[in-house]
Structures are given as C-alpha cells and as structure tokens.
C-alpha positions as protocol buffer text, in pm:
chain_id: "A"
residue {
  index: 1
  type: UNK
  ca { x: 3578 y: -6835 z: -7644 }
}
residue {
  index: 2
  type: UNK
  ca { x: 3747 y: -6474 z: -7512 }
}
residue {
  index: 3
  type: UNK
  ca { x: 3459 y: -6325 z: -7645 }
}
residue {
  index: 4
  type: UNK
  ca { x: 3177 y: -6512 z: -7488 }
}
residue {
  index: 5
  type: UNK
  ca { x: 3321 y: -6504 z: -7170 }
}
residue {
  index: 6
  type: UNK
  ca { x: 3362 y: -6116 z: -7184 }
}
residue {
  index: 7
  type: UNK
  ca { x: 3003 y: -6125 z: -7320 }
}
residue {
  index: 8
  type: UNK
  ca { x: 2915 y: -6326 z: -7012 }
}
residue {
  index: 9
  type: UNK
  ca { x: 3121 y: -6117 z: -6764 }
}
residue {
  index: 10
  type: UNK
  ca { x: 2937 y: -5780 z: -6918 }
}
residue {
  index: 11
  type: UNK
  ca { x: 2595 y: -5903 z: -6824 }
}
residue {
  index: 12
  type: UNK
  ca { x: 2660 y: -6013 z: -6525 }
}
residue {
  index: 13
  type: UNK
  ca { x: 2785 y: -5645 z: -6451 }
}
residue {
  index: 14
  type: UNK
  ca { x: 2455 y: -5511 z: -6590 }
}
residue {
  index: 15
  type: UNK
  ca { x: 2260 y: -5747 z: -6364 }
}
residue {
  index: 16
  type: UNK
  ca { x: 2445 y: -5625 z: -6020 }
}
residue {
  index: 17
  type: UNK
  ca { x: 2368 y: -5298 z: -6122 }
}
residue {
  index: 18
  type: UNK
  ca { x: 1988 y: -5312 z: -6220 }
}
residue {
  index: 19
  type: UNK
  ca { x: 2007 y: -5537 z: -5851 }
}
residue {
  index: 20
  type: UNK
  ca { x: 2138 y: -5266 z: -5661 }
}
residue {
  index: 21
  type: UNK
  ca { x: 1976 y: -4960 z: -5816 }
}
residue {
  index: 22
  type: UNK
  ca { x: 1603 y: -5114 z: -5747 }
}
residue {
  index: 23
  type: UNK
  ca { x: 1675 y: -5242 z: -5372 }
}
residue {
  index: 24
  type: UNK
  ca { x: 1483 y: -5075 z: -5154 }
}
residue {
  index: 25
  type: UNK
  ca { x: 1655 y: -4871 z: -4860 }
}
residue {
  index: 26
  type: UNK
  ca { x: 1723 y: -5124 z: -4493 }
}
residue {
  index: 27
  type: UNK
  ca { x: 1827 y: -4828 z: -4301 }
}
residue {
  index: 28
  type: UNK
  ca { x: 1594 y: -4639 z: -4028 }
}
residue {
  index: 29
  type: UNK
  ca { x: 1444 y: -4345 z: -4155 }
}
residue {
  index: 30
  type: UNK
  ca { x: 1558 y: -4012 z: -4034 }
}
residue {
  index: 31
  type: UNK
  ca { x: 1408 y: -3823 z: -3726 }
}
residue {
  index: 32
  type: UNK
  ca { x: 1314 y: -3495 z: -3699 }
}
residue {
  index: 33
  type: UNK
  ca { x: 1516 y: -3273 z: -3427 }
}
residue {
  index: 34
  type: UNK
  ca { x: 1295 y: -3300 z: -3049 }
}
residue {
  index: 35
  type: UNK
  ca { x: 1237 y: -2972 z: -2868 }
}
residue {
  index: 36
  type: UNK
  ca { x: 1253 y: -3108 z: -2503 }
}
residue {
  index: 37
  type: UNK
  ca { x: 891 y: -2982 z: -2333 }
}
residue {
  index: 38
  type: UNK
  ca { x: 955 y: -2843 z: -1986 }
}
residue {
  index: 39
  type: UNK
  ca { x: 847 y: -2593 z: -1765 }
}
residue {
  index: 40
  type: UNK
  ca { x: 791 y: -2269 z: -1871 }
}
residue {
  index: 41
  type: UNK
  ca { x: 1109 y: -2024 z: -1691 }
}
residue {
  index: 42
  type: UNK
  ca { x: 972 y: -1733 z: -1555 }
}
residue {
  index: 43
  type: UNK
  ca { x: 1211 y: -1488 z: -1458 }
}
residue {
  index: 44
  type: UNK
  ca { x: 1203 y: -1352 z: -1051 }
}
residue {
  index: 45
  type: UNK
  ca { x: 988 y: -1033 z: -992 }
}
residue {
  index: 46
  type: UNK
  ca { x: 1271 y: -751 z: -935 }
}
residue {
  index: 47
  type: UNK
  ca { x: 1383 y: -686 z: -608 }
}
residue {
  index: 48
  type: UNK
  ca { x: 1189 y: -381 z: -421 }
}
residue {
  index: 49
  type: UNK
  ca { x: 1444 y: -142 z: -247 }
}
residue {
  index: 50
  type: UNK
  ca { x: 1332 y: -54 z: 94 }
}
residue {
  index: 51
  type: UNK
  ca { x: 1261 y: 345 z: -72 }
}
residue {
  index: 52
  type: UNK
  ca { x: 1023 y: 178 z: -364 }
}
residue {
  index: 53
  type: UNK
  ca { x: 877 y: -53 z: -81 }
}
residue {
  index: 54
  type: UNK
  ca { x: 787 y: 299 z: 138 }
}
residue {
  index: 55
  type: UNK
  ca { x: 618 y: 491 z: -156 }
}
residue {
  index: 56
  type: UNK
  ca { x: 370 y: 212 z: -218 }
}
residue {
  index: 57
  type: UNK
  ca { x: 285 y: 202 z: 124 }
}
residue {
  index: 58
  type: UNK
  ca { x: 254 y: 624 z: 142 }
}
residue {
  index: 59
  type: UNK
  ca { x: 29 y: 544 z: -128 }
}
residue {
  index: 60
  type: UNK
  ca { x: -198 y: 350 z: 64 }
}
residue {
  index: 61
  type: UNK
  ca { x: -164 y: 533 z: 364 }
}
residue {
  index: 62
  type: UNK
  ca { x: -224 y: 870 z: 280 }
}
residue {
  index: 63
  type: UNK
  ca { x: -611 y: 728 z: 197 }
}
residue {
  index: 64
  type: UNK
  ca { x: -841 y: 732 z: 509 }
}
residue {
  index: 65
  type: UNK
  ca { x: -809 y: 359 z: 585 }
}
residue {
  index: 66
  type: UNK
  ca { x: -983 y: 190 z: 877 }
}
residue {
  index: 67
  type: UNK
  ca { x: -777 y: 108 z: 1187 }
}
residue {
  index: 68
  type: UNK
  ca { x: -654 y: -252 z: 1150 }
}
residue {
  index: 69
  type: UNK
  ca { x: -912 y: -537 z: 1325 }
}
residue {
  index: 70
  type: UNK
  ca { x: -637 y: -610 z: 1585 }
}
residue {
  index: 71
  type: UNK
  ca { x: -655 y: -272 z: 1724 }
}
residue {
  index: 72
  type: UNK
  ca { x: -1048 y: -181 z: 1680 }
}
residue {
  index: 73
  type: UNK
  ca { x: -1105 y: -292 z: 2026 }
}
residue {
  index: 74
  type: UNK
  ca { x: -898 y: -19 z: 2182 }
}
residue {
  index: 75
  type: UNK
  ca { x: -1139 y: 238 z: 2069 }
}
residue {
  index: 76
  type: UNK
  ca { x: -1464 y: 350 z: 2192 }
}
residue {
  index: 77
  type: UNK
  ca { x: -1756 y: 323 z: 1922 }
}
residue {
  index: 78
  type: UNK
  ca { x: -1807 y: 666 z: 1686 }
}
residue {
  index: 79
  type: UNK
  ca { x: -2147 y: 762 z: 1602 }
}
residue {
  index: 80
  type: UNK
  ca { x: -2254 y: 893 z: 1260 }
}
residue {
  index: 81
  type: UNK
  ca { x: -2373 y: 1238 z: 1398 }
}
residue {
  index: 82
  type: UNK
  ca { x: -2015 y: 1266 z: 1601 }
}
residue {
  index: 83
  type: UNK
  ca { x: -1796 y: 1147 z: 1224 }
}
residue {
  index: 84
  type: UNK
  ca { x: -2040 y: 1453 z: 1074 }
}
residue {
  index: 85
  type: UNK
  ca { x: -1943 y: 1672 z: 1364 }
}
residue {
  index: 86
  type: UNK
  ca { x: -1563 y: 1603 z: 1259 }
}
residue {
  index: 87
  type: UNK
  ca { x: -1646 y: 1637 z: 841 }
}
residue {
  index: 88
  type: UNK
  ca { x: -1775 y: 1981 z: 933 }
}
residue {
  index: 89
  type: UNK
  ca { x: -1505 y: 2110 z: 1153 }
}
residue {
  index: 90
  type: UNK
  ca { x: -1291 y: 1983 z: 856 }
}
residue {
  index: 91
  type: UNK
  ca { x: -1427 y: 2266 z: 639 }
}
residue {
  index: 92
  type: UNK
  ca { x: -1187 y: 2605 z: 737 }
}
residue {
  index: 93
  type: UNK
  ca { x: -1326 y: 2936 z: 612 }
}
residue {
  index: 94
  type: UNK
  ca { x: -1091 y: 3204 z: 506 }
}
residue {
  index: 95
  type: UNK
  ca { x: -752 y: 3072 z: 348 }
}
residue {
  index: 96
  type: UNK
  ca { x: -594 y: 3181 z: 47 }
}
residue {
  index: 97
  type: UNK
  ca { x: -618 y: 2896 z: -275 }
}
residue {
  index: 98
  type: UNK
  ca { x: -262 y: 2745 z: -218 }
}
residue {
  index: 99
  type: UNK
  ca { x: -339 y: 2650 z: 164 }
}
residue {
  index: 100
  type: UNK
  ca { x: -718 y: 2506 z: 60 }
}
residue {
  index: 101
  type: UNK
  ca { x: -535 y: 2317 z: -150 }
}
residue {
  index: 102
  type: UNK
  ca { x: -281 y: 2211 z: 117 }
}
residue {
  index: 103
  type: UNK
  ca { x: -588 y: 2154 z: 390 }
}
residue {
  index: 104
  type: UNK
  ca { x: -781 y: 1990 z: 73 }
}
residue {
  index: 105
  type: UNK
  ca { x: -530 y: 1703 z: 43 }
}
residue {
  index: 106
  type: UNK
  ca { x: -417 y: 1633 z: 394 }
}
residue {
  index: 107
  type: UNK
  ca { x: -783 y: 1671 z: 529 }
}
residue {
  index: 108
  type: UNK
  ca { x: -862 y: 1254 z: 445 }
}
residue {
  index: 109
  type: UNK
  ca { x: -565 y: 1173 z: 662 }
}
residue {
  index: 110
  type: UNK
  ca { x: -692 y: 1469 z: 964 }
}
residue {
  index: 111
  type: UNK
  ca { x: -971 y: 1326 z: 954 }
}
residue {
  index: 112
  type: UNK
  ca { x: -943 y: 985 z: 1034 }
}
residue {
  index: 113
  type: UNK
  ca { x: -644 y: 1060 z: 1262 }
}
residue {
  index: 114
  type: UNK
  ca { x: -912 y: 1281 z: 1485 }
}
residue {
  index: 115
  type: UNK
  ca { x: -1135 y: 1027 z: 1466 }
}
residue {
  index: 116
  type: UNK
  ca { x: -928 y: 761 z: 1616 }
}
residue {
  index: 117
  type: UNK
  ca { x: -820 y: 984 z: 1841 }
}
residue {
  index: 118
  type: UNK
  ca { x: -1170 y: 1128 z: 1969 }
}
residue {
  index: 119
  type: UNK
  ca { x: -1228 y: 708 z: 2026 }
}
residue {
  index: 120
  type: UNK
  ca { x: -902 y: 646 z: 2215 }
}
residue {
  index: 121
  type: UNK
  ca { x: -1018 y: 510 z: 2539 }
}
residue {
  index: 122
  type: UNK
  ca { x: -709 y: 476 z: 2797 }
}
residue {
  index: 123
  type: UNK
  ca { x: -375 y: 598 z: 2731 }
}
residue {
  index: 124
  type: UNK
  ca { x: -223 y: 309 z: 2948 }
}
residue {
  index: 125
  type: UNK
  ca { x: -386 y: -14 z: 2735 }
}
residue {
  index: 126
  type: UNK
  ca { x: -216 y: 99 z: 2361 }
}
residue {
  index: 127
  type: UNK
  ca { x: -457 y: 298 z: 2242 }
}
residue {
  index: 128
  type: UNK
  ca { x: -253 y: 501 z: 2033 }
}
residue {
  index: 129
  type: UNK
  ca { x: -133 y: 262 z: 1828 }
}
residue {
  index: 130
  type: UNK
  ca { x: -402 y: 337 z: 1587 }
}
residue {
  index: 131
  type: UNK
  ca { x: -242 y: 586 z: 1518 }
}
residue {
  index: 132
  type: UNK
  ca { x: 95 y: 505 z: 1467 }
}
residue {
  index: 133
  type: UNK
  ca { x: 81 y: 393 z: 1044 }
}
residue {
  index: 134
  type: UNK
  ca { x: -34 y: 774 z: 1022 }
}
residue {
  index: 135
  type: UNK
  ca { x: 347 y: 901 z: 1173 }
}
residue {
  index: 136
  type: UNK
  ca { x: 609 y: 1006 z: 1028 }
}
residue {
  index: 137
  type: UNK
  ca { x: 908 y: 790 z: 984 }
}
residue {
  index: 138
  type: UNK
  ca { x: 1061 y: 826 z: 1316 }
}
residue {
  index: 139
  type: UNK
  ca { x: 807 y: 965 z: 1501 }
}
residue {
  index: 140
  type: UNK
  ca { x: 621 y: 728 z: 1772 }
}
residue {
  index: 141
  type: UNK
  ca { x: 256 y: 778 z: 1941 }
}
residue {
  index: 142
  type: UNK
  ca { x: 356 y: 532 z: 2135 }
}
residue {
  index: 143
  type: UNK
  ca { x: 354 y: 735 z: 2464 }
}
residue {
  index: 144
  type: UNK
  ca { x: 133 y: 985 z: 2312 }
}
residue {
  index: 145
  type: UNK
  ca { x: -147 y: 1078 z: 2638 }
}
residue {
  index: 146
  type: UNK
  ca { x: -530 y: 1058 z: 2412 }
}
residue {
  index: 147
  type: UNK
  ca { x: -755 y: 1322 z: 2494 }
}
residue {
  index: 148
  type: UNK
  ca { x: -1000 y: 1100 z: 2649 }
}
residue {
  index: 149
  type: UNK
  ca { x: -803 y: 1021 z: 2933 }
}
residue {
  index: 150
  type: UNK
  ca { x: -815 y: 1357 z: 3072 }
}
residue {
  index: 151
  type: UNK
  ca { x: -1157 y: 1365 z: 3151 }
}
residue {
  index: 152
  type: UNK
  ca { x: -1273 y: 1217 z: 3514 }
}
residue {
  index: 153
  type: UNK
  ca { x: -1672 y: 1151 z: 3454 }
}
residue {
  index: 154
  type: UNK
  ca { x: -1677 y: 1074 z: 3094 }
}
residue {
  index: 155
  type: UNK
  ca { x: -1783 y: 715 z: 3028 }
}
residue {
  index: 156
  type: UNK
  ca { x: -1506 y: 564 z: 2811 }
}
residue {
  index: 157
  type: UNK
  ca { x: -1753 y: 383 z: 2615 }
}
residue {
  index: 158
  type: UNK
  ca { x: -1850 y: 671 z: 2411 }
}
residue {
  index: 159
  type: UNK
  ca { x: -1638 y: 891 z: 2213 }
}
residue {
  index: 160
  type: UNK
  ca { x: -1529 y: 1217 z: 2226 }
}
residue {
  index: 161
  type: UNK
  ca { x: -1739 y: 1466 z: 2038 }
}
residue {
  index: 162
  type: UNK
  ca { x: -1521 y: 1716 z: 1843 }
}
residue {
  index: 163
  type: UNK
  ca { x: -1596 y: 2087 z: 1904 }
}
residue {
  index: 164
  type: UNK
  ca { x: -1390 y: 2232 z: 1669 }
}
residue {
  index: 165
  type: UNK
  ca { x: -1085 y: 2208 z: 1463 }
}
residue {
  index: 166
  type: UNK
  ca { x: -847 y: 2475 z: 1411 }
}
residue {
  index: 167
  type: UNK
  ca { x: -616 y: 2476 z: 1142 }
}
residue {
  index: 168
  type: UNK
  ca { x: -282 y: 2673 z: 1017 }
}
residue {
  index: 169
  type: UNK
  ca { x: -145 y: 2605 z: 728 }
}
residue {
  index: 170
  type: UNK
  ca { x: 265 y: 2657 z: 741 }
}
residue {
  index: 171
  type: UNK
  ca { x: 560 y: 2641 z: 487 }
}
residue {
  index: 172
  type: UNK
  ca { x: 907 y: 2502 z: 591 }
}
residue {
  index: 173
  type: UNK
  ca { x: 1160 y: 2507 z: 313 }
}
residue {
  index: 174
  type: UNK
  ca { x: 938 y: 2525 z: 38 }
}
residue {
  index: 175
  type: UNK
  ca { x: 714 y: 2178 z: 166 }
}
residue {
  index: 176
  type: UNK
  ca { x: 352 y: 2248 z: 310 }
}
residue {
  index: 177
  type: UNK
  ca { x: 284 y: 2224 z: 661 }
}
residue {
  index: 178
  type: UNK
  ca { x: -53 y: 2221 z: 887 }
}
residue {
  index: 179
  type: UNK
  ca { x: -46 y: 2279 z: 1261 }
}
residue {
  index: 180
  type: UNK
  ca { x: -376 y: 2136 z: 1432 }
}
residue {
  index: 181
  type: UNK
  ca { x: -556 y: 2194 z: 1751 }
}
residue {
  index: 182
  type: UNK
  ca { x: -869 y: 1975 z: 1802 }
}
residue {
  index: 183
  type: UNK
  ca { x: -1168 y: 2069 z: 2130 }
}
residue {
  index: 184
  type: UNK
  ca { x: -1321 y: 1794 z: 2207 }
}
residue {
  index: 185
  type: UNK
  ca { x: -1623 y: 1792 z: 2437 }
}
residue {
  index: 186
  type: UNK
  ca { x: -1783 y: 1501 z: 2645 }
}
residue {
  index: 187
  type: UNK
  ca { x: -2112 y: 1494 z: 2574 }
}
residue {
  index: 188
  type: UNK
  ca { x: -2215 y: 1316 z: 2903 }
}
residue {
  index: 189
  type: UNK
  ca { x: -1997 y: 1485 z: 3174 }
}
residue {
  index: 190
  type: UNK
  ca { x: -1951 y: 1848 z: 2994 }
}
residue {
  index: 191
  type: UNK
  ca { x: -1607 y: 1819 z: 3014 }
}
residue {
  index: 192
  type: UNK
  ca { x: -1326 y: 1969 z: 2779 }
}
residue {
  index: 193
  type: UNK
  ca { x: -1021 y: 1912 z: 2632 }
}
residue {
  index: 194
  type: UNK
  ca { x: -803 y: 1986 z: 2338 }
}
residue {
  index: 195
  type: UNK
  ca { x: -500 y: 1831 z: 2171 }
}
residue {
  index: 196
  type: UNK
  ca { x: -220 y: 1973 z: 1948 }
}
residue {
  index: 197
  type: UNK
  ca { x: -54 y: 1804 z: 1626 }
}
residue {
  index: 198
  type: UNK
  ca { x: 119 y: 1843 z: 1309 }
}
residue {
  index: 199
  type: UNK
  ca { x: 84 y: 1710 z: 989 }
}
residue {
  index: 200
  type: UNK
  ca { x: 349 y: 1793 z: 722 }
}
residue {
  index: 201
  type: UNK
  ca { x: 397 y: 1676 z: 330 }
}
residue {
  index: 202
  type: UNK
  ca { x: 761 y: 1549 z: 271 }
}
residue {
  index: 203
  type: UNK
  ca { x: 948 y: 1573 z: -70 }
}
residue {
  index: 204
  type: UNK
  ca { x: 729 y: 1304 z: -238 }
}
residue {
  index: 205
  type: UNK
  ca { x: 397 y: 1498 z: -229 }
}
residue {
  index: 206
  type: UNK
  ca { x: 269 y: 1224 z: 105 }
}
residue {
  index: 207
  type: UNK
  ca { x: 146 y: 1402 z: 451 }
}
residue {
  index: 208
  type: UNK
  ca { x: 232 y: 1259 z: 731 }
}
residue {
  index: 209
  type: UNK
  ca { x: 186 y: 1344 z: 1108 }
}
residue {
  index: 210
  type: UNK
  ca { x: 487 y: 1481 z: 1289 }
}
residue {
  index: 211
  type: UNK
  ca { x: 307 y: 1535 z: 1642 }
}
C-alpha cells in the first residue's frame, strides 16, 4: 500500500513538472529603451565684442561703397566724364614704391570720399553725412563746410568737377599717412575752390579719414 501511494505521489511530481516546463510565458514582453525625439539644441552664436564688431565693419568700409539710399538725395548727380576726371587725378607721378603702395591702397576710399564730396550740395541740409562712415572713430563731418557751397553762380544741381588732386604721403610713428588737397572747378560759373583732408591707416592695416 506504502509503495503505491509513493508510486502515485512520484508521478504526480513528474506531471507538475512536464506542466510547468511547457507553459508558455503570460508576462509582457520586454521593451526596448526610447530615445525621446526633440528638437535639435543648437548652441548660441558667440558673443561679438564691440573691437571684433569694428574690424568687420573696417572691412567693409575700407571698399568704395555707395552712399546709403537715405542720404543719395543730398548730393548733386556725378557724370561719368567728371568720376574719370577724379580716377585720373587719382594717379600721382613721382613717389618712391612704399608710398605707391600707401596711395595704392587708400586711393578706393579717396576716391569715393572726393566724389561725395565734389556732389555735396549745401552745407546747411546734412550733406556731409555721406561722408561720415568714411571718419575716423571720433572724428565728425558733421559741421564739415563742402566745397560746393563756396561758390555763388554754380548751379547746385551739377557737381563739382575735380581739377586736380594733390597728394603727400606721411609717416607718424611707424603707420602711413596721406595729406590731400582736392581743386575743384565749376564747370558752369568758372569758379574755384579747394579742400584739405587727411586720411591715415591705424594699427590694423584700415585707412580712415582724420580731416
């Protein structure tokens, strides 16, 4: 009787376990870790010092740009034959290599400064602002007196034609230098007049005018 019932008990052992090891498993299935999607971060642009900020604009403004639309209007119209007048006066004979190379550089900015400046009709309506993003830091054409308003008869229409352009190339402390003096004729009244400036490269290799 012991026996059969330990016979018994021993099968019924053997049963619970083939049970078990063939049930399938009831719990959910793993997931895979989720990489939340967002936006892309993109880090802020560095912060431009007020020094970095100034070179880039030297950089632009040491090329002959056009005077800004806002200001156009305060200047008298320049023909082609007066801008070749100013592109030949632009052309000095005589200097050694170092100041052709001085007068070579500065002459885009010369140039359009004399232009605008030929074209300024009235020193009391703001002409000179034009030429104001050509100063210096510091210096201010804001009271600067144009050429063209020292002539009587000349129609302020028409610009100024440029005569000639003297130049003299200078040295202070080591940095270049060029003193100007620009004769400017009006073609319809014969009158003259000249103006003096200065146009001097700073530390960083830019030229700007000083007078």
């Amino acid at each position: 009787m012991k026996k059969q019932i330990t016979l018994n008990l021993m099968l019924c052992a053997a049963a619970l376990a083939l049970l078990f090891g063939c049930a399938a498993p009831t719990g959910a299935p793993a997931r895979s870790p989720t990489v939340a999607s967002g936006s892309p971060v993109v880090a802020a642009p560095p912060a431009v010092s007020q020094e970095a900020a100034l070179d880039k604009n030297e950089v632009i403004v040491d090329k002959a740009v056009p005077a800004q639309a806002e200001v156009v209007s305060l200047l008298a119209k320049i023909t082609p034959a007066q801008q070749a007048r100013i592109n030949q006066a632009l052309k000095p004979v005589g200097l050694d290599a170092q100041a052709q190379s001085n007068v070579s550089q500065a002459t885009p900015k010369i140039r359009a400064f004399v232009e605008r400046l030929s074209c300024i009709r009235q020193y009391n309506d703001g002409g000179s602002v034009v030429l104001q993003n050509m100063a210096a830091p510091g210096v201010s054409f804001k009271f600067f007196v144009p050429p063209m308003h020292g002539t009587k008869l000349h129609s302020k229409s028409s610009c100024l034609t440029v005569s000639a352009i003297a130049l003299k190339p200078l040295s202070y402390q080591g940095l270049a230098g060029i003193q100007i003096k620009v004769s400017y004729l009006a073609e319809d009244s014969g009158e003259t007049t000249t103006s003096n400036h200065e146009i001097n490269k700073n530390n960083k290799g830019v030229w700007w005018f000083t007078r």
